[in-house]
MINU-221139 format. One record per residue (C-alpha): residue in one letter; x, y, z. Coordinates in steps of 0.02 Angstrom, whole numbers, plus 50000, padded with zeros to 5 digits. Layout:
<nodes>
aXYZ/...
</nodes>
This chain:
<nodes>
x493984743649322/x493884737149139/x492944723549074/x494454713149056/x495024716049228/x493174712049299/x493134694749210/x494694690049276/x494124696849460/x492684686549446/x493534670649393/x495004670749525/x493334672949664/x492704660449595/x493904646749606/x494314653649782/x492804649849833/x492824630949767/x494504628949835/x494314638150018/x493944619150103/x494154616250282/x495344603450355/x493844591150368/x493364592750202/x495034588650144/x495274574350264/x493574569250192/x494024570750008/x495524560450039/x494484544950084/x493134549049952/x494694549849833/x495284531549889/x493724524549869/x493784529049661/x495574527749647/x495004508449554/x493754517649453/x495124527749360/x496594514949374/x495474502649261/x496484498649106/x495554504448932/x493924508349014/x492504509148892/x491084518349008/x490834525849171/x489214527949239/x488354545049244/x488124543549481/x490074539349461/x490574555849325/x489544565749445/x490604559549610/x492074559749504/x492134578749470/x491694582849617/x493394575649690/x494284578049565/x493894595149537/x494354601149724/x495924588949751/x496654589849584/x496494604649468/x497744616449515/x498484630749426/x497774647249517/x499064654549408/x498014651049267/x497724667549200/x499604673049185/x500114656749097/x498754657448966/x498394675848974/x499024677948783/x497814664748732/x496774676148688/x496174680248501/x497894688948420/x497834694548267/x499304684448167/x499924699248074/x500324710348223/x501854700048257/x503494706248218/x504884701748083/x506124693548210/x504764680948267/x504284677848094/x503314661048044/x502434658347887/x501184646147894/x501744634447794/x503304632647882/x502294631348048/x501304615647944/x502834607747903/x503684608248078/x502044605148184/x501864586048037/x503644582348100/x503124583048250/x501664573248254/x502634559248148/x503744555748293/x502394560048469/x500914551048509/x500124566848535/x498994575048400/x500014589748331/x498934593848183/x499004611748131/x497434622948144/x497214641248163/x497094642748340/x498764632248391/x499524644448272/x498894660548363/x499564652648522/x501304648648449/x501614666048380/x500764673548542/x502364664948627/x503664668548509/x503394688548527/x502834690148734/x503714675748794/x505494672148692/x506364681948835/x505914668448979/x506474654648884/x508364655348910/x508074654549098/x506834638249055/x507914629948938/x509404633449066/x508304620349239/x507904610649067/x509764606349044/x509564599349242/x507734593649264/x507574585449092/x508624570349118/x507824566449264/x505914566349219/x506574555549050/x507224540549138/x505654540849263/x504644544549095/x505734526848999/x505314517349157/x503424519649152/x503364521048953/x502514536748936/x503264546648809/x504554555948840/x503634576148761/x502604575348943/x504314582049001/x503494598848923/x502224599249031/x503064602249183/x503594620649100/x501794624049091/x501284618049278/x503094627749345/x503964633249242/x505334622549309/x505344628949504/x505094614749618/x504704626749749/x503154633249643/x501594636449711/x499744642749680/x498634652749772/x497694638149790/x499264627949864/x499474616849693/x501284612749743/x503014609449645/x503524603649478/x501844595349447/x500824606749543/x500104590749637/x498804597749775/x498924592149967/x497724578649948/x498094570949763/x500044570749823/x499564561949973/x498704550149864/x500214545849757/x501294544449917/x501974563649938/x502384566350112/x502114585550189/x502724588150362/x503524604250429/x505134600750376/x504944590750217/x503754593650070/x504104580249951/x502684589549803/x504474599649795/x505624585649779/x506094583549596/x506344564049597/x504744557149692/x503624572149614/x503884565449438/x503674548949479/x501914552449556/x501584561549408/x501914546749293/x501014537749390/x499494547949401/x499784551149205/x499884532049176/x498404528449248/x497094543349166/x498054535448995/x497254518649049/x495824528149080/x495584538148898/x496714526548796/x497254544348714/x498814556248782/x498004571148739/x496464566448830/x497604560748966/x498334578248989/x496544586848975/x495864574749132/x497654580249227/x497304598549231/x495394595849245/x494884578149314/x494184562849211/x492584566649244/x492414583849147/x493414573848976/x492164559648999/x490824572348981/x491574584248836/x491634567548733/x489874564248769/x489334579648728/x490314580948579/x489484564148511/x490534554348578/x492074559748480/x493954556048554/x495244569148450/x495754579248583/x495174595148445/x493534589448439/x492994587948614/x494004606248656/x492294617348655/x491374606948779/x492884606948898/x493194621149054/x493854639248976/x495534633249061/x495694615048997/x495144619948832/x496864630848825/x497984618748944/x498444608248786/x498754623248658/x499814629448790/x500824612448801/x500864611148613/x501784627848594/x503104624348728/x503414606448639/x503674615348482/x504784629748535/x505704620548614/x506054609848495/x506214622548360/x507234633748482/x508644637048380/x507654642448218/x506814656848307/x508594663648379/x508004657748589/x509694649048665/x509784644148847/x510844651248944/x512194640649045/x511534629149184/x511824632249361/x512404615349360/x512194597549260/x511504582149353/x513174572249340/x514044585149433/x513154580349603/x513134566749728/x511894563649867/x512064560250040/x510994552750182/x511124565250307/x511574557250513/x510834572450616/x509954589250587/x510824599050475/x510374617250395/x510834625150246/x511774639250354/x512844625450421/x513214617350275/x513804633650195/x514644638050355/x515884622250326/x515704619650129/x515894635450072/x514044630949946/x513104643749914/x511064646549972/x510654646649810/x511474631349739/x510834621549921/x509214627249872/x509224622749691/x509824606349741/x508694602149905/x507024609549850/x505944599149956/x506694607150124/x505464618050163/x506324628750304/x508234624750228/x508454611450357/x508734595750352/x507954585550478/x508474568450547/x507224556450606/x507294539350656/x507054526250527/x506734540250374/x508014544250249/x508234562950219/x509914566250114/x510534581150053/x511164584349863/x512654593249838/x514094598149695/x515244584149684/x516594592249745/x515714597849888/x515164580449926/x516824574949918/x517484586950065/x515854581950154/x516354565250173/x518004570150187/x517504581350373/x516024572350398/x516424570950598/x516944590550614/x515404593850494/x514124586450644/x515094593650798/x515024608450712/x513014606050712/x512764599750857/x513814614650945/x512424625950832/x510874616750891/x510344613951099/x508974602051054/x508934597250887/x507124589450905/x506604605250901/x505614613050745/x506794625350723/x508644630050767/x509044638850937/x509144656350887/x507234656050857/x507004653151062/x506054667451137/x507234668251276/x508464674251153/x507584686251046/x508004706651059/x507424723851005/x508254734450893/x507944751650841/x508254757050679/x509644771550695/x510334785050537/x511174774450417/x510374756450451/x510084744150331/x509584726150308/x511304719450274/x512224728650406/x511104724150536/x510914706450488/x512744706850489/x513144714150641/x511784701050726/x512554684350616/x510794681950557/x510144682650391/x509344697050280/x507864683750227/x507744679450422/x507604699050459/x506244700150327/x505314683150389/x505104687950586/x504684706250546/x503454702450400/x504344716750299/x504184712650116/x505334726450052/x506994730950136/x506514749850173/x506864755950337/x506184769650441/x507014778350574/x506694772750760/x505754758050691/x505664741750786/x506524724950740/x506294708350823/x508054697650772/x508554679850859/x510424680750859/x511704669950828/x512584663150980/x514014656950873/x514414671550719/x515504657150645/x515024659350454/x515164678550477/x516854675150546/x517354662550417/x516554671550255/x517794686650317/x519384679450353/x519034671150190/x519684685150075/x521314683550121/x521244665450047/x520604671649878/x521604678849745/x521644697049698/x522574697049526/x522004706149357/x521184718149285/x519904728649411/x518504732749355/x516834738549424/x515004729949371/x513574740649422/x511974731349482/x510444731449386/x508784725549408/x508844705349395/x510664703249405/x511034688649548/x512764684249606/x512694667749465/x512454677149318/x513514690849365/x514864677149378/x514674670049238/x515054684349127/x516484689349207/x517114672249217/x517574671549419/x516864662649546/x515494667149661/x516424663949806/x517834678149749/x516314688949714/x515814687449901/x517604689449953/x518064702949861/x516514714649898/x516064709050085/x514504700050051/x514174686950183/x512334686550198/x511444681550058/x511834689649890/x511534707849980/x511394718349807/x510834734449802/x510164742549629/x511484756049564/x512904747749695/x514504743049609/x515504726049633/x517104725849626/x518044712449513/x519574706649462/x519444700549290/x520254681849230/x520544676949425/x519654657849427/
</nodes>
């Protein structure tokens, strides 16, 4: 094992071992946490006394800093030597100087250039530029949102950027420690700001109350500091560890200052949000476009669901993809909707699709309830014991054909067998829960005969990465003609070196 690799072995034990609590030690910190929630929420606060730092980090420390996946979001922090970077990433320095002072003209966030901002930036720009596109493309979605919660609690509107470095833009995100969502808000902190976790419902995941307990929680450790950048240090590391780095600096504030007394991971948490605010921004000059959005927030509508619903349903009727009910409804945990007495659960979807919702709403919940026996339940009726079978894997089995002939699932398949590949061997066991009613199998198949089959045929072979979406896009169909045309009912099914069949210029 190299030295590199040891480090980083003995850092991730570490941490584990700070963050393995038990249930009563959370429960515990929750209270502790309540009882210094005024401490923090004091506006401008001038000192804190050194028993209350102490208690401070402690809590702080185990309910708040989060991101196990520390390492692989700052592993190119380290020293790079500026000229190894190549010609289409270019960026002289003084170039870097002039963007980074346009910059800080219009942020409240200190953008001054120094060496080691610049290492980071170009460390970016030549490992990174290929992620970006895929960023910039949940940007074109999430962005809008977290800038009107962002206007409403006048923070400024850059902290946007720091939700890449926390996610990366997945709602359904989430560390080794458990650091959840968008915001990567642990169990107890989200609690704290009013996120709700139940089996069903994880609202760390939901993009709308996640960023508003995140402005909150910013809000207040700006009251505490009186400085943004200071703010974001105490957000990935707790109050207490700033307070200390400015004592220790002498009691300096500029964020640059304080940096060598603060944790190895703190001291590179702003860096790292300083080079997404600036390549982002300066996108376009280094040749990084997005790519085209899965969808744009004022092509959905929400509605407040009346019974139990899951995403298989919804498809079943709608015709929406997994994906897009996914992308849409991050916070449902299981894809389900529940429906509980007195709570409002609602479900997002395209506008179009909304429209028909309303439109069958009555033959939408028959259609459910004829799914479910007892919808109180945690899960739908095919997961009742009394229901489940054996099947033995026989000479030309896979995944898909099985989960088709059984109207389950290929995720389901994977989920109650623990496989995390899709190899199959021979006479091997599988546990499945059928279907008592194939009706989306049914429907998905007597659906080709609705969809067109005009133009040019041609053949796209898959390749790693390639989804259903993208695939798509390029040839300028829709996903449901994809499905249609190449009998793919469960999930997107795609198998590396398989060929799709398509008819090109067929909307």
């Amino acid at each position: 094992m190299s030295k590199v690799k040891r480090i980083r072995f003995a850092r991730i034990l570490f941490f584990l071992g700070i963050y393995t609590l038990s249930a009563q030690t959370i429960k515990d910190s929750i209270k502790e946490v309540k009882s210094v929630q005024r401490l923090t929420s004091t506006c401008k606060q001038d000192t804190i006394k050194p028993e209350t730092l102490a208690e401070i980090d402690r809590l702080w420390i185990e309910n708040i800093y989060k991101n196990s996946d520390i390492d692989s979001v700052f592993s190119n922090l380290k020293t790079q030597n500026v000229s190894l970077f190549t010609d289409k990433n270019s960026l002289p320095t003084d170039t870097l100087k002039k963007r980074l002072s346009l910059l800080n003209a219009k942020t409240p966030f200190h953008l001054e250039y120094n060496v080691e901002l610049e290492r980071v930036i170009k460390s970016y720009l030549k490992y990174r530029s290929r992620y970006y596109p895929d960023m910039m493309a949940r940007a074109e979605y999430y962005f809008p949102l977290f800038e009107d919660q962002l206007a409403k609690y006048e923070i400024p509107l850059e902290i946007k950027y720091l939700a890449i470095v926390e996610s990366a833009l997945k709602p359904r995100a989430k560390s080794g420690v458990g650091a959840t969502g968008l915001w990567q808000f642990m169990y107890a902190t989200g609690k704290m700001f009013g996120l709700k976790v139940s089996s069903y419902v994880d609202e760390r995941q939901d993009p709308i109350k996640s960023t508003q307990a995140a402005c909150r929680y910013l809000e207040r450790l700006y009251h505490s500091f009186n400085d943004w950048d200071l703010a974001l240090a105490a957000y990935n590391s707790g109050p207490g560890n700033v307070s200390k780095a400015i004592r220790r600096s002498g009691n300096r504030t500029n964020y640059w200052n304080i940096r060598p007394f603060l944790p190895k991971e703190t001291a590179d948490y702003l860096p790292a949000f300083y080079a997404t605010m600036y390549i982002f921004e300066y996108a376009k000059e280094h040749g990084i476009y997005t790519k085209p959005p899965m969808i744009h927030r004022f092509d959905v509508d929400t509605i407040q669901v009346k019974q139990l619903l899951t995403f298989q349903q919804i498809q079943a009727k709608l015709g929406t993809d997994i994906e897009m009910l996914e992308f849409l409804n991050p916070s449902y945990k299981l894809n389900i909707i529940p429906y509980v007495k007195n709570r409002n659960y609602t479900l997002t979807l395209p506008l179009k699709d909304a429209l028909t919702f309303v439109e069958n709403e009555k033959d939408i919940y028959s259609y459910a309830t004829s799914q479910v026996n007892d919808r109180e339940k945690p899960l739908p009726q095919y997961f009742e014991m009394s229901k489940r079978i054996r099947y033995r894997v026989k000479s030309g089995d896979y995944l898909g054909s099985i989960a088709e002939k059984h109207g389950v699932y290929v995720r389901d398949l994977k989920k109650w067998n623990g496989l995390s590949t899709s190899n199959l061997q021979i006479g091997q066991r599988l546990t499945i829960y059928p279907k008592r009613l194939n009706y989306s199998v049914k429907k998905s198949k007597s659906a080709i005969s609705k969809v067109s089959i005009k133009g040019k045929k041609v053949y796209h072979k898959i390749k790693y990465g390639d989804n259903l979406w993208d695939i798509s896009q390029k040839y300028k169909v829709t996903v449901k003609s994809l499905r249609a045309w190449n009998g793919l009912w469960e999930g997107n099914n795609l198998k590396l070196g398989s060929r799709l069949v398509i008819y090109k210029n067929t909307l």
